[in-house]
C-alpha positions in Angstrom: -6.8 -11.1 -11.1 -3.1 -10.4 -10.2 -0.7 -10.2 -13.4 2.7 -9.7 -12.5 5.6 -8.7 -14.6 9.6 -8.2 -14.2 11.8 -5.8 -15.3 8.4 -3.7 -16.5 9.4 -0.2 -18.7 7.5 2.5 -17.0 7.5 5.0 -19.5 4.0 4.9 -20.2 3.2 4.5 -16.8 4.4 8.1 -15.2 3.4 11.6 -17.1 6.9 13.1 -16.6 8.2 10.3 -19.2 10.8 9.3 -17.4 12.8 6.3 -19.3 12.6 3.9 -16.4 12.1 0.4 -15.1 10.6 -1.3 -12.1 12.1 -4.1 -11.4 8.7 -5.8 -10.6 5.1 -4.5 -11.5 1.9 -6.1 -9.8 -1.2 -5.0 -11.3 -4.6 -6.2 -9.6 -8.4 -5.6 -10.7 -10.4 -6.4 -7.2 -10.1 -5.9 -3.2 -9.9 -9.8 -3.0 -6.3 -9.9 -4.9 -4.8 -7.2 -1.9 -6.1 -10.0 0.4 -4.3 -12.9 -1.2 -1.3 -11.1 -2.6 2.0 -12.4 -0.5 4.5 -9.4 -1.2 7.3 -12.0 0.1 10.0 -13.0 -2.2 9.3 -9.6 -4.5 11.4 -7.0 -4.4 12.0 -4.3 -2.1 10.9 -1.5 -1.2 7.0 -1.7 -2.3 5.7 1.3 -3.8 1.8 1.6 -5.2 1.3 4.2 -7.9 -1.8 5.5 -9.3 -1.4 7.3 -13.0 1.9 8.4 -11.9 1.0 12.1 -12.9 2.9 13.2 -9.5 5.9 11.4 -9.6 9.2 11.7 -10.3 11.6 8.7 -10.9 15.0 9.4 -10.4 15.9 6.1 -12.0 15.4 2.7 -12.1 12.9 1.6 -9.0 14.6 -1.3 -7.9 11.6 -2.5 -5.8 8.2 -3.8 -6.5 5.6 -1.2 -8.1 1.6 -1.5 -7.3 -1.1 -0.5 -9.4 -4.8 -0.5 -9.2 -7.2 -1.4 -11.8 -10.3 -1.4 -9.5 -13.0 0.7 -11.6 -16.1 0.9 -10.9 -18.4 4.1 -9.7 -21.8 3.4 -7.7 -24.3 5.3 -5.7 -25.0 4.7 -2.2 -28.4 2.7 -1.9 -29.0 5.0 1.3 -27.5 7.8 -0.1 -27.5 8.7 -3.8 -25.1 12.1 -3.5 -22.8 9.7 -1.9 -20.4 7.7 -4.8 -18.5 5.2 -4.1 -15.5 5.4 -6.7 -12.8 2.7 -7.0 -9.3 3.9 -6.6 -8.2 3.1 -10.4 -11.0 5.1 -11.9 -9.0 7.9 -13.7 -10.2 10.9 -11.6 -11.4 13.3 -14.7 -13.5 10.4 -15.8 -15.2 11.2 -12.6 -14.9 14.8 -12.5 -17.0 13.8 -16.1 -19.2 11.3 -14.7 -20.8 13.9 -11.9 -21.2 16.8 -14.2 -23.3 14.6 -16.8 -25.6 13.8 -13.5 -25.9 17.9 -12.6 -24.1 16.8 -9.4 -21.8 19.6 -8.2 -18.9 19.3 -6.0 -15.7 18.5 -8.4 -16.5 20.5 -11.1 -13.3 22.5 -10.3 -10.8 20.2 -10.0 -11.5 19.2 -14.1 -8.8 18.5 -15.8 -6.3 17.0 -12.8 -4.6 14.0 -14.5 -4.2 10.5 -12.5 -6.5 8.1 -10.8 -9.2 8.5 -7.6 -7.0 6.7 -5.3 -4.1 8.9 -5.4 -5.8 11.8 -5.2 -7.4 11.2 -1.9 -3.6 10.3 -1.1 -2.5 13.7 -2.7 -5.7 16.0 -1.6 -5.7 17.1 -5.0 -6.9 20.9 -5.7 -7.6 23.0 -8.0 -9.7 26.6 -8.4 -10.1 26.6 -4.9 -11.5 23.4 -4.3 -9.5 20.6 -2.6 -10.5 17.2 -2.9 -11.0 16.6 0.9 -13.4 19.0 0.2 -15.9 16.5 -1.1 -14.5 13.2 0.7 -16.4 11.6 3.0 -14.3 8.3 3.9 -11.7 6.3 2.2 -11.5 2.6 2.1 -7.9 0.9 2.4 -6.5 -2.3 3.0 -3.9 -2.4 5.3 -0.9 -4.4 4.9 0.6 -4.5 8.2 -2.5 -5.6 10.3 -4.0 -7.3 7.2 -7.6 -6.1 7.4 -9.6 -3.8 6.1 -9.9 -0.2 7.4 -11.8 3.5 6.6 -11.1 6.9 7.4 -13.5 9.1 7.6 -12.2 12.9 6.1 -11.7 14.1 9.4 -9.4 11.1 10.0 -6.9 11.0 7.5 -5.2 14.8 8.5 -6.0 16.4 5.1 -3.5 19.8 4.6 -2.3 21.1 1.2 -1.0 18.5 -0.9 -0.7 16.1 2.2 -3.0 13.8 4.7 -2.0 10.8 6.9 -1.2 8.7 4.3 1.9 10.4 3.3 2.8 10.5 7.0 6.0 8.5 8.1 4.8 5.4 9.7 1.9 5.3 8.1 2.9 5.8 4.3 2.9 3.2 2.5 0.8 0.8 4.7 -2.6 1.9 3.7 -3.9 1.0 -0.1 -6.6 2.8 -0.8 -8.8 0.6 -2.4 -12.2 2.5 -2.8 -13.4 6.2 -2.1 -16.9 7.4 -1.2 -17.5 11.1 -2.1 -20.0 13.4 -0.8 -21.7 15.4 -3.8 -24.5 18.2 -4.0 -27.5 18.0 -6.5 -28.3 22.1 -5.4 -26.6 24.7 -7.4 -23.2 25.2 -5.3 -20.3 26.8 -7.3 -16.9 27.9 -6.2 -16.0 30.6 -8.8 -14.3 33.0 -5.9 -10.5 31.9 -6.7 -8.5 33.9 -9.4 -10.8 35.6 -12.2 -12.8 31.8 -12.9 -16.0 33.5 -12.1 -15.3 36.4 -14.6 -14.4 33.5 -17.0 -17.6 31.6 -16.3 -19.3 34.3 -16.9 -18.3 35.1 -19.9 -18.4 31.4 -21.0 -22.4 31.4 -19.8 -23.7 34.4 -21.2 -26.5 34.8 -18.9 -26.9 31.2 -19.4 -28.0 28.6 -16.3 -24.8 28.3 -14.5 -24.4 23.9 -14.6 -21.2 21.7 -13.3 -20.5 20.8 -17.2 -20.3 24.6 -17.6 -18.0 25.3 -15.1 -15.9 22.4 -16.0 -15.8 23.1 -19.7 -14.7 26.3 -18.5 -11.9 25.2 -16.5 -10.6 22.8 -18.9 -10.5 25.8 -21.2 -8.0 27.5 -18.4 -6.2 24.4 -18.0 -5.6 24.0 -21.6 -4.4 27.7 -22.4 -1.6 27.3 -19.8 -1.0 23.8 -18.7 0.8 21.3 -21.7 -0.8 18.0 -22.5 0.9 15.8 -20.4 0.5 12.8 -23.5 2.1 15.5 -25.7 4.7 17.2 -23.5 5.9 15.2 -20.3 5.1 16.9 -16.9 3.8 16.5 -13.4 1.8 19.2 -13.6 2.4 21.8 -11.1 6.0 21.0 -9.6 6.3 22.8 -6.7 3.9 24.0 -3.8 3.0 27.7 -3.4 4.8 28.4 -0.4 3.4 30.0 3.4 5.4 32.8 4.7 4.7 35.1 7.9 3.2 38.0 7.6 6.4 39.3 8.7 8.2 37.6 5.5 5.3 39.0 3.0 6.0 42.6 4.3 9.2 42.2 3.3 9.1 41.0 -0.2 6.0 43.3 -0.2 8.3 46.1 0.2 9.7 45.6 -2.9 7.6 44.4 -5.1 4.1 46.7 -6.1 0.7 44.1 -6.5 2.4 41.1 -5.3 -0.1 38.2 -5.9 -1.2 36.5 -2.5 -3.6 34.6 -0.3 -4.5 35.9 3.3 -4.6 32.7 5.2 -5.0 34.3 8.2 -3.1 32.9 11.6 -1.2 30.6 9.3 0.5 33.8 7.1 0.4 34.4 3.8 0.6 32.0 0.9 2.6 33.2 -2.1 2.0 32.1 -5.9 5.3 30.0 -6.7 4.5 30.6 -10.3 5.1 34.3 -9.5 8.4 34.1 -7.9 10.0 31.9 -10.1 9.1 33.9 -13.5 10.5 37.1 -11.7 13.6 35.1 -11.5 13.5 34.8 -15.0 13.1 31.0 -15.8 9.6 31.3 -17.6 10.5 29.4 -21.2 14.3 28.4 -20.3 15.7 25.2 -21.1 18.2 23.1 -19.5 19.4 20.3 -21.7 16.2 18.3 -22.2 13.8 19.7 -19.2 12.1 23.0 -19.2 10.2 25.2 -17.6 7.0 25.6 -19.3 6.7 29.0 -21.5 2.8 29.6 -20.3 3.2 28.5 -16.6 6.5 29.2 -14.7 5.1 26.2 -11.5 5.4 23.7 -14.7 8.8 21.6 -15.4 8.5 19.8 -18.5 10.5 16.9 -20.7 11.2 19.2 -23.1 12.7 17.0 -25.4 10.7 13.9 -25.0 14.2 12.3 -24.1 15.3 14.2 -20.9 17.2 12.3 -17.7 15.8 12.2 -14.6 18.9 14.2 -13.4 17.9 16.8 -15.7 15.1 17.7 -14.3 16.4 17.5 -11.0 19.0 19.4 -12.2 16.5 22.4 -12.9 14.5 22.0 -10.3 17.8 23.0 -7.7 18.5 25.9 -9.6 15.3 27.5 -9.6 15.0 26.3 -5.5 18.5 28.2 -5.6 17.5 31.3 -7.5 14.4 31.9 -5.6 15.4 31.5 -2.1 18.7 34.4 -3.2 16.2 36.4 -4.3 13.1 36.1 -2.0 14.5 34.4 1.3 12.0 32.0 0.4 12.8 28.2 -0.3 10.2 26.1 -2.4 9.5 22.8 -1.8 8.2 20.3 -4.9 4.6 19.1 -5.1 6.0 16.0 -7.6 7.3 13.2 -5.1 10.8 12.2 -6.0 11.7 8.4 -6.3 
């Protein structure tokens, strides 16, 4: 079923709590309303959300905003590690629904706010696990050619925080409507990123190591340094961790003892943004209503429930400023900015 509304108050529908409106909002529950919905006479531009936990609005959208409400999660007949997910299942409801089967594989990314089809747009990761990680194809309708079309995980160009569906030309044509992820019933944890294997560990006390373990314990992480994004508005982590050379590292190496950093081999060396911007000295400072979070320096937050868009905006250039004085390096944002 479509519902459509005008003039629709987004607030509640983006995690940074930005006080905006969409001029339209079309909400749909099944793959048969993409098929009859005629997108002529609505607003332009069109732009399809999912829980709107990576987005920015800069103001009102004067365009047409999508949403998904297809929810439904089902095992392959032919394959039961397969799942197919639909794209408006909130993603940590998932992340729940495979560790209650002992099914491993997104155990990691726990925690992630937003919705299943987004994150295969987003190649959501966490711990180091990326979502692409687990993806075996996604299912999209496609407005242009009006049909529907898959792409298997080697198809859709996944890279960090990007894949082909981001891509000018293609962005914005392909609605993903369903996901099928590939899942593991054998014991198969990641715990090599950061200290989460010291902290599962501890948390399992010689214990059998199980998915709900190792997402308990990575909720636990979240929660110490992320802020509740229904309590405290936020996108979560606002910028990427950027890739210098190895030439680049050696240089802010030079002068700084420990720096924090993953060898990606040919393709340099990718420095924790987190790092660089709390040695710049923005960890906990506030700039009218936006912030940068006191317990993680990658997180911009709406501070004071009330902030404007060009607030955060506002922060977000000087810390891009400060860092690239004092590193040579310039940070790009994770959160898209409409």
């Amino acid at each position: 079923m479509l519902k459509t509304e005008y003039h629709k108050d987004l607030t509640r529908l983006n995690t940074f709590g930005m006080r905006v409106e969409a001029k339209a909002f079309i909400e749909y529950d099944s793959v048969a309303d993409l098929v009859e919905l005629d997108l002529e006479g609505y607003p332009r531009p069109v732009l399809h959300i999912g829980g709107g936990s990576n987005l920015l609005f800069t103001g009102d959208f004067k365009g047409t905003v999508l949403h998904s409400k297809i929810q439904f999660i089902e095992p392959l007949e032919s394959d039961p590690l397969k799942i197919s997910v639909g794209a408006g299942v909130v993603f940590d409801d998932f992340c729940k629904w495979t560790c209650d089967r002992q099914l491993w594989g997104l155990e990691n990314l726990s925690g992630i706010p937003g919705e299943v089809g987004a994150a295969a747009v987003q190649n959501i990761g966490a711990y180091g696990v990326e979502v692409k990680d687990v993806i075996s194809r996604v299912f999209c309708y496609d407005f242009q050619e009006e049909e529907f079309v898959s792409f298997g995980v080697e198809d859709c160009a996944y890279g960090y925080r990007d894949s082909i569906f981001k891509h000018p030309g293609t962005k914005g044509r392909h609605i993903v409507t369903h996901v099928v992820f590939q899942l593991n019933n054998n014991s198969v944890p990641r715990l090599d990123y950061g200290h989460l294997k010291d902290a599962v560990d501890a948390a399992a006390q010689g214990r059998e190591l199980t998915p709900h373990l190792v997402r308990k314990t990575v909720l636990d992480i979240r929660n110490q340094k992320l802020p509740d994004p229904a309590k405290i508005g936020s996108a979560g982590s606002f910028f990427k961790n950027p890739i210098v050379s190895r030439v680049e590292y050696e240089k802010i190496a030079s002068e700084y003892e420990n720096i924090p950093h993953f060898d990606l081999g040919d393709a340099g060396m990718k420095i924790p943004a987190a790092w660089m911007i709390e040695q710049c000295g923005w960890k906990g400072r506030r700039q009218g209503g936006a912030a940068v979070w006191e317990k993680q320096p990658l997180v911009i937050v709406n501070h004071s429930g009330n902030a404007f868009p060009e607030e955060i905006t506002g922060l977000e250039r000087r810390i891009i400023e400060s860092v690239k004085a004092r590193f040579g390096v310039e940070l790009s944002p994770e959160v898209e900015h409409i």
